[in-house]
LUMBA-537825 format. One record per residue: residue in three letters; y negated, z, x negated of N, C-alpha, C in turn. Coordinates in steps of 0.02 Angstrom, whole numbers, plus 32768, in hexadecimal, padded with zeros to 4 digits. Atoms other than C-alpha are relative to their C-alpha. Last residue first. Example, Ala and Ser with C-alpha at 12.3 -4.5 7.8 and 13.67 -1.06 7.14 Angstrom:
REM LUMBA-537825
SER803B7FFD802A803581657D547FC980258027ALA803B80007FD380E181867D997FC480007FD3
//
This chain:
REM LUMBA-537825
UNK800B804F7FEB0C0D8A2222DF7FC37FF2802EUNK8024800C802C0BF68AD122BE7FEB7FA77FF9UNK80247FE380100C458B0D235F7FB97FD47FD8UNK8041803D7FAA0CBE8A8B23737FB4803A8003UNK8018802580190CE98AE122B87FE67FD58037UNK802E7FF2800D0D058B8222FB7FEA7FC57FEBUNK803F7FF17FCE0D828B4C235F7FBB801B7FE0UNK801E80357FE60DD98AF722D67FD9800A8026UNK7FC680087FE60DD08B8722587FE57FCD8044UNK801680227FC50D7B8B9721C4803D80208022UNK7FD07FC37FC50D838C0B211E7FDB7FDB8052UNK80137FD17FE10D0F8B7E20A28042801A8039UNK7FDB7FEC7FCF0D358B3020027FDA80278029UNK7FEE7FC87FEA0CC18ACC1FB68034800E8028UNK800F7FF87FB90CC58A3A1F52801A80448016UNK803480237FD10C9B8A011E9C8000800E804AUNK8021804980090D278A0B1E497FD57FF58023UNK7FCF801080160D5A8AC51EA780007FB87FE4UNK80268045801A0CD58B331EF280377FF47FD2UNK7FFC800E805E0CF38BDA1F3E800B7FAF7FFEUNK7FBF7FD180210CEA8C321FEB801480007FB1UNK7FD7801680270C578BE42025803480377FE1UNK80007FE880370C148C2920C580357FDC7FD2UNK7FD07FE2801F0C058BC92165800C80117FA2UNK7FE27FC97FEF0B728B9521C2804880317FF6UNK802C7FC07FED0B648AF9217A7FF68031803DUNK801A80047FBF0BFB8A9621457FCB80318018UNK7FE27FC17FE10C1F8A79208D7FD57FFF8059UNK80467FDF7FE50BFE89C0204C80348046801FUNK803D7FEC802F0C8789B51FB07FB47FF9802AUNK8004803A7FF60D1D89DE20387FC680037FD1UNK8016801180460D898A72202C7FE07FB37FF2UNK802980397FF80DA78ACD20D27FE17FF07FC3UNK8044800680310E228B5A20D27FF27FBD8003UNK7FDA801480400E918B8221757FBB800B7FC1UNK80257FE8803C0E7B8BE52210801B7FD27FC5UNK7FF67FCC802D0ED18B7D22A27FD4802A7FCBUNK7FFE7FD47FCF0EFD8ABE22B67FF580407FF6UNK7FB77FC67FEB0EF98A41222D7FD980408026UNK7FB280197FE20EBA898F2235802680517FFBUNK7FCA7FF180220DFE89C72227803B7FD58023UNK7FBC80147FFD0D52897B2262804080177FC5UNK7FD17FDB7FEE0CBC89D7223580547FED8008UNK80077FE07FC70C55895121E28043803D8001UNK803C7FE77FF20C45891A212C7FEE802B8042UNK803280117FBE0CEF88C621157FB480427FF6UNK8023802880450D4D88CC20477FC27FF5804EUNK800E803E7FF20DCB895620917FBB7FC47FD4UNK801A803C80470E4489D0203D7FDE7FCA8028UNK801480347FEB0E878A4A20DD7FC17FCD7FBDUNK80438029801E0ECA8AD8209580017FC18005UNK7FEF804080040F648B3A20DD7FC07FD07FE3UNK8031800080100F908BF120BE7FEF7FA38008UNK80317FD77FF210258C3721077FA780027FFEUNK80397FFC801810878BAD212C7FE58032800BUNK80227FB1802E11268BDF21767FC17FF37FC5UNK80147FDA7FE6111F8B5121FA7FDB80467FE1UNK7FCE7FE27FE811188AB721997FEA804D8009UNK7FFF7FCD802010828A5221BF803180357FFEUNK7FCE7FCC8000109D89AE21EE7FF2803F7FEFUNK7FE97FC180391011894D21FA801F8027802BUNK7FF57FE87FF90FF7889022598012804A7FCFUNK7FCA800280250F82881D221480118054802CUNK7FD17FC17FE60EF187D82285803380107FCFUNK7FEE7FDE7FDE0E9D873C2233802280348012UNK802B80077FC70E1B871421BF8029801F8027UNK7FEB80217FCC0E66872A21027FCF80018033UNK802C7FE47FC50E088745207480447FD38032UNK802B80337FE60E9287181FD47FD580238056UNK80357FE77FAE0EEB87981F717FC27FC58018UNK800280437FE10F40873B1ECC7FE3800F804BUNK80388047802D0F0D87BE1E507FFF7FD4803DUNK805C7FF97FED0F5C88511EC17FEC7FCE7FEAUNK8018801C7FDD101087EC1EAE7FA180188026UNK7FF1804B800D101087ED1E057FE97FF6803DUNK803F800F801A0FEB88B81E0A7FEF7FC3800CUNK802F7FF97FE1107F88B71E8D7FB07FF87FEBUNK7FF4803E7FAF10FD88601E267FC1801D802AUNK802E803E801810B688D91D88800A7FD28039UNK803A8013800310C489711DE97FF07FC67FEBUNK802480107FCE1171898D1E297FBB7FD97FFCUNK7FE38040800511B589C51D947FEE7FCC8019UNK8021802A800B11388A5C1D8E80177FAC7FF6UNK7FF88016804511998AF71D5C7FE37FAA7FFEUNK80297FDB804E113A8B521DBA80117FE77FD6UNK80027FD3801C11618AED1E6D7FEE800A7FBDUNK801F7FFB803911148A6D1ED6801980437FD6UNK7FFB7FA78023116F8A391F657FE680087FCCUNK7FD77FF58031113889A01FBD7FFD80467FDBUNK801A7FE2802D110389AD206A800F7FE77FC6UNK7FE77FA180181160894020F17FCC7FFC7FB6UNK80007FEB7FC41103889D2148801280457FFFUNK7FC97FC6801410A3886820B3800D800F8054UNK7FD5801E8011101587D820D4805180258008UNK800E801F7FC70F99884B20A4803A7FAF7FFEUNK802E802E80040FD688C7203A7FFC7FC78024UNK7FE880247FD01024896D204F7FC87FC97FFFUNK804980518004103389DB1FCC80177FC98038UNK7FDC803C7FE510BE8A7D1FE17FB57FD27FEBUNK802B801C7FC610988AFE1F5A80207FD88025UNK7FFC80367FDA10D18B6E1EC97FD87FF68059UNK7FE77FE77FE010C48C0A1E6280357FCE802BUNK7FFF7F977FF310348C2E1E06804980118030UNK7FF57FB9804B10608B831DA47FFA8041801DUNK7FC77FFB802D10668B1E1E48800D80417FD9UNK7FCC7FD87FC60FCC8B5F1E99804880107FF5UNK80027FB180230F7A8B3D1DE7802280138045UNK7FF67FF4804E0FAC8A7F1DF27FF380528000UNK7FC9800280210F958A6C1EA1801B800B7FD6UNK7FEC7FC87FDA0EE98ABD1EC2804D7FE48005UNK800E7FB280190EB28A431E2E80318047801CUNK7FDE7FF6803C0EFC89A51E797FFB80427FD6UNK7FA680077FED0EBF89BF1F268011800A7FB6UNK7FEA7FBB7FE20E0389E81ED5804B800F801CUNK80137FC1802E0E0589551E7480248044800CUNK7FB18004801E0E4D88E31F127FF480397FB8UNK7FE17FED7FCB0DA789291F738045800B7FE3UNK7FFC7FC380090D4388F91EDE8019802D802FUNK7FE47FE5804A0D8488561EDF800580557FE9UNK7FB97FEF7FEB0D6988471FA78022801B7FACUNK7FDC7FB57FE60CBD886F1F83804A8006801CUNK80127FCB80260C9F87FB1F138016803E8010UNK7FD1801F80490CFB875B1F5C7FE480477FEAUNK800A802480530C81878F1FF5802B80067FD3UNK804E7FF17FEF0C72880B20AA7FFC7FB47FC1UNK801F7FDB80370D3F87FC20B47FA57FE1800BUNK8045800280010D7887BF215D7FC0802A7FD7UNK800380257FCA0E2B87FB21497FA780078003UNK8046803E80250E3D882A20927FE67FE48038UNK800E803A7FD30E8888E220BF7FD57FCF7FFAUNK80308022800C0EEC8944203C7FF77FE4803BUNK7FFD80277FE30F5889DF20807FD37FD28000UNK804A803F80190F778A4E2007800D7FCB8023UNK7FF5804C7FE90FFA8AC3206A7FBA7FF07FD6UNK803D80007FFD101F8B8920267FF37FB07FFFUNK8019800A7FB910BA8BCD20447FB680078009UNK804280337FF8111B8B951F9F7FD880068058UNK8028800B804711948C271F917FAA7FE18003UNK80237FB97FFD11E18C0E202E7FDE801A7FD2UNK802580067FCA121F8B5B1FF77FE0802D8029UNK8051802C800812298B991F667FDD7FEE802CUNK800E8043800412A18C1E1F897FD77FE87FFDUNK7FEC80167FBC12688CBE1F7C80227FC67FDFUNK7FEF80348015125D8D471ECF800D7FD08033UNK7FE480377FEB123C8DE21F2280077FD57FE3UNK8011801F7FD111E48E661EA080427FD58023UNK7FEC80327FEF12038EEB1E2A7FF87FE38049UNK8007803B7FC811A58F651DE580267FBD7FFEUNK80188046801D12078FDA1D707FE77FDC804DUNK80487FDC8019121690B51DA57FF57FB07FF1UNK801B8002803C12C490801DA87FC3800E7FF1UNK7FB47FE68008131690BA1E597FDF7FFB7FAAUNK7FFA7FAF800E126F90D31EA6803D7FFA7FDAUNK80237FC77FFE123D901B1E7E800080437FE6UNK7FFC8015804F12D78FCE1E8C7FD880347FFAUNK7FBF7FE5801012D690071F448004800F7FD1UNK800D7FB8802312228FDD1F3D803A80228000UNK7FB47FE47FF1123B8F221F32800D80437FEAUNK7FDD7FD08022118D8EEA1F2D804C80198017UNK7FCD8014802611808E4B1F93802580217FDBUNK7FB27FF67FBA11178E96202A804C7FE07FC9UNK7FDA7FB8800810918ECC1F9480367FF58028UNK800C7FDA7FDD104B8E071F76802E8034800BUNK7FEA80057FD810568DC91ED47FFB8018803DUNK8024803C7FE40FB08DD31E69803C7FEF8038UNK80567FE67FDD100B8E1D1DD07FDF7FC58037UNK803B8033800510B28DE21DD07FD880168019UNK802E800F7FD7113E8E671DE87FD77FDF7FD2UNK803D7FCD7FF911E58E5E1D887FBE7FE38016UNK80248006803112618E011DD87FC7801C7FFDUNK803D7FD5801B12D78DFE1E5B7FFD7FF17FB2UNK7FF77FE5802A13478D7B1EB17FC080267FE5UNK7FE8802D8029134C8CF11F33800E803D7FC1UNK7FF07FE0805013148D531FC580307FDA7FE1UNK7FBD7FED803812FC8CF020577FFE801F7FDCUNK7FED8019804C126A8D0F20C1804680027FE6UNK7FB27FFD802B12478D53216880047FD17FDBUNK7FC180337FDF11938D60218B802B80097FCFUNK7FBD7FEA7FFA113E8E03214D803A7FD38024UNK7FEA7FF3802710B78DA521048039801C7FFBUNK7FF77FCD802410758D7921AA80337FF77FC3UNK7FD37FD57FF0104D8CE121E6801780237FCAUNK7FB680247FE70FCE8C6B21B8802E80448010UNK8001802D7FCE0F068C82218A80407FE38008UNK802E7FFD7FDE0F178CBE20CB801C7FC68044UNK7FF57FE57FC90FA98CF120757FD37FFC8028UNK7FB37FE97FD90F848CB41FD68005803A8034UNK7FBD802A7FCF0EF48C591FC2802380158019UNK80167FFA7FBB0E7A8CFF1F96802B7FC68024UNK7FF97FBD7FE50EE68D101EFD7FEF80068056UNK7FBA7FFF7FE80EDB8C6F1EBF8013803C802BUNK800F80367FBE0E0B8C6D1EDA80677FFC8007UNK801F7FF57FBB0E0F8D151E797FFB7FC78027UNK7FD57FF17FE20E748CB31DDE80008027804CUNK7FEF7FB880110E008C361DCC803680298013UNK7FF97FE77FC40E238B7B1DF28006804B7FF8UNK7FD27FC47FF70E0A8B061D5F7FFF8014803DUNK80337FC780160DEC8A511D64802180458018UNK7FEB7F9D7FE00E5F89E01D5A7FDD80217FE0UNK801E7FB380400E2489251D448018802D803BUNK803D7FBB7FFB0E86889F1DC88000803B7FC9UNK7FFD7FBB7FDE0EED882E1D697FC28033801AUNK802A7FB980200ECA87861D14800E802C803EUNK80087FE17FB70F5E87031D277FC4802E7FEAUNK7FF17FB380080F3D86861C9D7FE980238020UNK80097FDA7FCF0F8485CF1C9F800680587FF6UNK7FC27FA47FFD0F8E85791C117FD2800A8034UNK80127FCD7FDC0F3F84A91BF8803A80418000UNK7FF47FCE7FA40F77842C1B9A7FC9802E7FFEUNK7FBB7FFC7FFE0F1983BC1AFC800E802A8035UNK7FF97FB87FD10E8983541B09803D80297FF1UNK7FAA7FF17FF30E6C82DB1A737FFD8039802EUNK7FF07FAF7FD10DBB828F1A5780587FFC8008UNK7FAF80077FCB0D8D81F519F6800B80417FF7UNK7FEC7FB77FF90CCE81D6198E80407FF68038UNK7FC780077FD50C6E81521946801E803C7FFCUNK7FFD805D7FEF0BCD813418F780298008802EUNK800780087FAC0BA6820218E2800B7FB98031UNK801C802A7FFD0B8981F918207FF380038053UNK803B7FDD80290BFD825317D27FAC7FEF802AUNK8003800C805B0C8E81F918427FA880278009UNK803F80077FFE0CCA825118E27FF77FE47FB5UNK7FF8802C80350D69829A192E7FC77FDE7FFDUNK802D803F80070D4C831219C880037FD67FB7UNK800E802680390DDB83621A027FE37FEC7FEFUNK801D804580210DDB83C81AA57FE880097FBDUNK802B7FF680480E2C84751AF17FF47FA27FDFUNK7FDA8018802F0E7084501BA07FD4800D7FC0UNK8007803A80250E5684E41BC57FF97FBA802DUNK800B8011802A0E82857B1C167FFC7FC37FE0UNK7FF4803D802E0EB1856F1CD27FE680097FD1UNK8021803F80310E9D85FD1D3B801D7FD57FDEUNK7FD8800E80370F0086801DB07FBF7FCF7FEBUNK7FCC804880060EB386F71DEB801B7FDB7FDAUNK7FC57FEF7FF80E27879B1DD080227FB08018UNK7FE580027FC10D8687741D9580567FED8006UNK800A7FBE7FE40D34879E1CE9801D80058043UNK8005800C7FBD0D8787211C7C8000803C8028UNK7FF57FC37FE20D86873E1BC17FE07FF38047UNK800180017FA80DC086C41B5C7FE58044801EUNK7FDF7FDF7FE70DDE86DB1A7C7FBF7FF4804FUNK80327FE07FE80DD686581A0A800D80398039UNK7FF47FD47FCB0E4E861719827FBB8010801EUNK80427FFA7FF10E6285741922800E804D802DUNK80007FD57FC30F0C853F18D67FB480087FF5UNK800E7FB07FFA0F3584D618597FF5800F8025UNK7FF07FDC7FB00F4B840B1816800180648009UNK7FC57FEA7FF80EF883E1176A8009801F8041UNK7FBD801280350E708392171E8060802D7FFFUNK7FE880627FF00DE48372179E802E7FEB7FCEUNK7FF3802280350DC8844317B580357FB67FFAUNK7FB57FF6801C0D9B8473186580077FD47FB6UNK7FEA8036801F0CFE848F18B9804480227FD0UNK7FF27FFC804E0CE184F7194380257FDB7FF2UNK7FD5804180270C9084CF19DC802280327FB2UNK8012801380470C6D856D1A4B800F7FD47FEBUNK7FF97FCE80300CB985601B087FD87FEA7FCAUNK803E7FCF80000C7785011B937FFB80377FCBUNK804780187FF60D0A84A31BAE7FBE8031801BUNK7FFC7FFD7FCD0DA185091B407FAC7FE78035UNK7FC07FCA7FF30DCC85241A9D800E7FEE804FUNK800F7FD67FB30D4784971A6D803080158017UNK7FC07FEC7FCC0D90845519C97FCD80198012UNK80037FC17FD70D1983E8193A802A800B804BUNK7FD37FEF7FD50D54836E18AF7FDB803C8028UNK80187FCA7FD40CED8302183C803D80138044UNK8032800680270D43828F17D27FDB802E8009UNK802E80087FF20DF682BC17E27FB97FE27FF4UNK80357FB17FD10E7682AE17867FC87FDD802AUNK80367FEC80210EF1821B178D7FD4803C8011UNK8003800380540F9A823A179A7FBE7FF37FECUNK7FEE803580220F86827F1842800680077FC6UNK802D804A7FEF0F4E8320188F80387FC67FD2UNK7FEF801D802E0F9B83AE18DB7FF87FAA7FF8UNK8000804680110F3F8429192980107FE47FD2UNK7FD0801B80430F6084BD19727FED7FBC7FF3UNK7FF1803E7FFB0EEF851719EB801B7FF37FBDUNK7FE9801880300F0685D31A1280067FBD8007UNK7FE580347FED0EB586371AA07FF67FD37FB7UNK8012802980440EAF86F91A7B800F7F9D8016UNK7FBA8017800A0E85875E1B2280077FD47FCAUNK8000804080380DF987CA1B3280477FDC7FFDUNK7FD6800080400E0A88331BCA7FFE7FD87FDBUNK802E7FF4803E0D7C88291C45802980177FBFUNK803F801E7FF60DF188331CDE7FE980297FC1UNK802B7FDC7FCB0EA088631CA97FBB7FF17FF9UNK80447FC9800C0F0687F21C507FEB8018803FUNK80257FC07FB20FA787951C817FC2801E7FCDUNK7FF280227FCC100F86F21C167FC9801F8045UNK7FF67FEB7FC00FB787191B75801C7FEC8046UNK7FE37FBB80220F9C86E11AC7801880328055UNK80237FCD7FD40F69863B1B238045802B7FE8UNK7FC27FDA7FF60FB585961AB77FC380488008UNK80227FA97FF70F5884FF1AB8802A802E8009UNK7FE27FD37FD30F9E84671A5A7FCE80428000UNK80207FCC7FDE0F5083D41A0D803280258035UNK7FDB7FB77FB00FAD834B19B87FCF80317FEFUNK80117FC4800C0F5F82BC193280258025805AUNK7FC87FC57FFF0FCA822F192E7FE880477FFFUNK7FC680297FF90F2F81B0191E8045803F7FF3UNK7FFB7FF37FAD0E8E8210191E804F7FEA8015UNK80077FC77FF00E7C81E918678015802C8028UNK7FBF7FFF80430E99813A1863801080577FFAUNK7FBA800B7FDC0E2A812018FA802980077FD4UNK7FFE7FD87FAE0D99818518AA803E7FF58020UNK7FFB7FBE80180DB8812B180480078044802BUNK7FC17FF1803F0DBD80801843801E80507FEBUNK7FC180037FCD0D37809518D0803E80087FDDUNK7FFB7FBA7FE50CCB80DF182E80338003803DUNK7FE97FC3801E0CEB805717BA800A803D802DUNK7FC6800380070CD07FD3184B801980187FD7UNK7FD27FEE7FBA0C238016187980427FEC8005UNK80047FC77FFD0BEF801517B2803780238053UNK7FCC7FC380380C2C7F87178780068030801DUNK7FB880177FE10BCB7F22182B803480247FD4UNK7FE17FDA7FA90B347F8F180880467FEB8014UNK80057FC580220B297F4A173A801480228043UNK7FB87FE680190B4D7EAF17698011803B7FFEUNK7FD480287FCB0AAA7EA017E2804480187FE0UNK7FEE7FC37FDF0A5C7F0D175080107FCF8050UNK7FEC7FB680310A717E9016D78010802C8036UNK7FB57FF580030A647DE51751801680447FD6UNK7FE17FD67FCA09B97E1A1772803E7FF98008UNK80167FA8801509777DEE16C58010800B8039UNK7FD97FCE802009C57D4016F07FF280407FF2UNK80147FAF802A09347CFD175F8040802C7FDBUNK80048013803F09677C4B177B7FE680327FDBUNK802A80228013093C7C45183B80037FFB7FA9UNK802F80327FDA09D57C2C18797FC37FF97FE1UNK7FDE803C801C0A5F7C8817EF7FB27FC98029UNK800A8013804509EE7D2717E380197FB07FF7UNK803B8006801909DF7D4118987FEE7FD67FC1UNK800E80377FDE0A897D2118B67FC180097FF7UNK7FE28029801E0AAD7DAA18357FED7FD38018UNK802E802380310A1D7E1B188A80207FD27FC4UNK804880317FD90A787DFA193A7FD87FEE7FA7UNK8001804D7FE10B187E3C18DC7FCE7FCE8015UNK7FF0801680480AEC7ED51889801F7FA18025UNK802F801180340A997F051929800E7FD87FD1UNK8029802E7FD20B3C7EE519997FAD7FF37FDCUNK7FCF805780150BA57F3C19177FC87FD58017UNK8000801880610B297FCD191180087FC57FFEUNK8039801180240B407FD119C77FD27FE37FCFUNK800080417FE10BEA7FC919DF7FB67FF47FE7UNK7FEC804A802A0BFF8047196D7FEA7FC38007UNK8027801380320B8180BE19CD801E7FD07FDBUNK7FE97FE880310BF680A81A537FB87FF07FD7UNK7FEC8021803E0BB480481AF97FFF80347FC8
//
């Protein structure tokens, strides 16, 4: 029952009080409750009456632990308010809002785990001085993707990627065109023709798809925990993003039957960032492709034991590292280590 009701229901009994046994001094404040709790339903519901609420999320994407701005609007009736407070969102701060004119409210979100979410509904509370009576207004909901955080990736850990554990450097390649040398490329690209003819370094230039010969290969299959598969997808997203920029990559994510290409200029990335967020543990078997001219391939997992899906020398990047094998370098939280499968029935 409403505090109105209440009141009313007091201010009533001590009216009937007053009329039965002949005690008028309790008809005063008998009247006096029944005014009062039908001034304030009055004023509350009068109030409340055409008022709109809207949420509006400064954002469609963030990256984990990004502030994001979330905006409520409210527009109220012809009468003002009496008391007015907005919750942005359930569990959020209250703040109050001025009871003489419609406006905006702002607060700002910050969701530390990667997916998608639901913001809001942000809530109305309408209220007389007093606390007697009171009416709520919900308004929508926004949906906001959050992105795996990127953390850095030195430039000695790019360096030691490339060309590791795959076939030689002197595989046949396209040539696409020259350009001057990039510190950190490898020497079979120089183009020493050029070279001796100009005294200028210049390099190969490949196709991309030759270009990019280095596989991120996430794996969520029988992840250890929600935690450690996050910091599994971390580390994927990271060693994508700067593999890209030095150059490019293939990424291969679970689910995926071909790679996707990742090159420098990065077009590629937001569809794939989007789809890191939405990575779920799987359970069973998934077949991998690995295309052939991989030179370098890195196995991204979120499991605890030995078990791999790829064949071979590769890199091993999971946030437990496997013991008896040296870390190579550390990437959101998980190590890389220089495996290979037979060594890993080994360590297993």
């Amino acid at each position: 029952m409403s505090r109105a009701r209440e009141l009313a229901l007091i201010g009533a009994l001590l009216c009937a009080t007053a009329a039965l046994f002949d005690a008028w001094a309790l008809s005063v404040p008998g009247l006096a409750m029944l005014l009062a709790s039908a001034l304030a339903w009055t004023w509350v519901a009068a109030s409340a009456h055409g008022t709109e609420l809207q949420l509006r999320c400064g954002a469609v994407s963030a990256q984990e632990d990004e502030r994001v701005e979330i905006a409520v609007c409210v527009r109220r009736g012809a009468v003002p308010f009496p008391v007015a407070e907005v919750t942005p969102w359930p569990g959020a701060q209250v703040i109050a809002l001025p009871s003489d004119r419609s406006g905006a409210t702002a607060a700002t979100v910050r969701i530390a785990r990667r997916g998608l979410h639901t913001v809001g509904p942000a809530q109305l509370r309408v209220s007389d001085p007093f606390g007697i009576c009171e009416r709520g207004r919900l308004s929508n909901t926004a949906e906001l993707l959050v992105l795996p955080r990127i953390s850095s990736v030195s430039a000695s850990v790019l360096a030691c990627l490339d060309g590791f554990g795959g076939p030689s450097t002197q595989a046949a390649q396209t040539v696409d065109a020259l350009r001057a040398y990039r510190s950190g490329s490898p020497a079979s690209r120089i183009h020493w023709p050029t070279v001796a003819r100009s005294g200028v370094l210049m390099e190969n230039t490949l196709k991309p798809e030759d270009d990019a010969r280095i596989l991120v290969l996430l794996d969520s299959q029988r992840a250890e925990s929600e935690e450690a598969l996050d910091r599994a997808v971390r580390a994927a997203a990271s060693l994508c993003v700067h593999l890209a920029k030095r150059g490019g990559c293939m990424a291969l994510l679970p689910g995926d039957r071909r790679a996707t290409l990742l090159r420098a200029d990065m077009r590629a990335w937001p569809a794939l960032h989007a789809r890191l967020a939405l990575v779920q543990p799987t359970t069973g078997p998934q077949p991998v492709h690995v295309p052939p001219r991989m030179l370098t391939v890195i196995h991204v997992t979120a499991r605890a034991d030995a078990a791999t899906r790829v064949s071979g020398p590769h890199y091993r990047v999971a946030p437990y590292p496997l013991a008896g094998l040296d870390v190579a370098f550390t990437v959101a939280g998980c190590a890389g280590q220089r495996t290979h499968s037979a060594s890993q029935a080994r360590v297993a």
